[in-house]
PLY file of the C-alpha trace (Angstrom):
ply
format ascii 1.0
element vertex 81
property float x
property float y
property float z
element edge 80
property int vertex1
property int vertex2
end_header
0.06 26.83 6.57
-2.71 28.33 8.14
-3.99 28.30 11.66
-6.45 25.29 12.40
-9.90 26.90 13.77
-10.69 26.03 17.25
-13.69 25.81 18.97
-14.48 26.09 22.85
-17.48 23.69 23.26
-19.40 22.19 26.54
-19.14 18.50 26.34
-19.85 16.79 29.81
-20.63 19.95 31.55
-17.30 20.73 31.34
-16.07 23.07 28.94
-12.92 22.23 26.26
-11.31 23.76 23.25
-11.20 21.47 20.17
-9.57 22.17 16.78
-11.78 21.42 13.96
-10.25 18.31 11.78
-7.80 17.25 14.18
-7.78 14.06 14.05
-8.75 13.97 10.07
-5.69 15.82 9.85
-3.39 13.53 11.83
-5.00 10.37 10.09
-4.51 12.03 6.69
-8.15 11.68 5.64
-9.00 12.99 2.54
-11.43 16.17 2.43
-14.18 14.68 1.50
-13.90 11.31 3.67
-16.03 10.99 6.50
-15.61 8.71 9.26
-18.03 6.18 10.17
-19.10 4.66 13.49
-17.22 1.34 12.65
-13.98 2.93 11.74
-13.82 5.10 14.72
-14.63 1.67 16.96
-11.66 -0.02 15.51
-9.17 2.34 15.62
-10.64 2.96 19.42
-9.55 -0.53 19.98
-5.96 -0.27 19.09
-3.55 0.10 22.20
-1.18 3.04 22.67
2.37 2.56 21.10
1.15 0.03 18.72
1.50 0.75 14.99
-1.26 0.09 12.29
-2.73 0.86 9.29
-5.06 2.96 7.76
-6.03 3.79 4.55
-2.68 3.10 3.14
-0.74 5.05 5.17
1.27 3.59 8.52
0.49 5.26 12.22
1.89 4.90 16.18
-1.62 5.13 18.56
-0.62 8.32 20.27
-2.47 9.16 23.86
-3.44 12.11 21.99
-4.71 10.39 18.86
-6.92 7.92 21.38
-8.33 11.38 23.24
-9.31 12.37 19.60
-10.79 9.32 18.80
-12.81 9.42 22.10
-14.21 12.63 21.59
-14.98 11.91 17.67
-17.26 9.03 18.83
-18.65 10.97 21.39
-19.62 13.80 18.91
-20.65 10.92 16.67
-23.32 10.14 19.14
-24.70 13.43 20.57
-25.23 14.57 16.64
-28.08 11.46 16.20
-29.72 12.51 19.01
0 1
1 2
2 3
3 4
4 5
5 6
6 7
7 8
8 9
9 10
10 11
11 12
12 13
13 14
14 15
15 16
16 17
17 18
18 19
19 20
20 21
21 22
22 23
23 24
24 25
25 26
26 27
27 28
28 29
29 30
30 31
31 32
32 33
33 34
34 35
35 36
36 37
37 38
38 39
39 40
40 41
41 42
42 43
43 44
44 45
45 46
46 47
47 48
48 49
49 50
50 51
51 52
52 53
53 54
54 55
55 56
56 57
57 58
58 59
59 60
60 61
61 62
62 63
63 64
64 65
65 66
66 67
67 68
68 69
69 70
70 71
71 72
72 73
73 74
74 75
75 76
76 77
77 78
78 79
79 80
């Protein structure tokens, strides 16, 4: 499998390394799914170590799934700008 491509960005003034389709990757989105503002809110919403659903497939909010989730609607908003 190959390497996932990371990226060192400056978010915040701070800088951090992110790795493109992270959190695509752990939700098993489909390539050419995209994920919207509500979808992101939602799953934002969910507390750690609870399970749930999403697009057919069954998930455990992760600390690291709810960082990726954070930055993804952070990104979200920055890019309409």
């Amino acid at each position: 499998m190959p390497k996932m491509k990371t990226e060192t960005i400056e978010f915040g003034g701070e800088k951090i390394k992110v790795k493109e389709g992270a959190l695509r990757k752990q939700l098993k989105l489909k390539k050419g799914d995209k994920f919207t503002k509500t979808m992101l809110n939602r799953l934002s919403k969910i507390p750690d170590g609870e399970r749930f659903d999403f697009k057919g497939n069954s998930f455990k909010m992760t600390k690291l799934m709810k960082r990726r989730i954070g930055l993804a609607k952070a990104f979200a908003k920055s890019r309409k700008k």
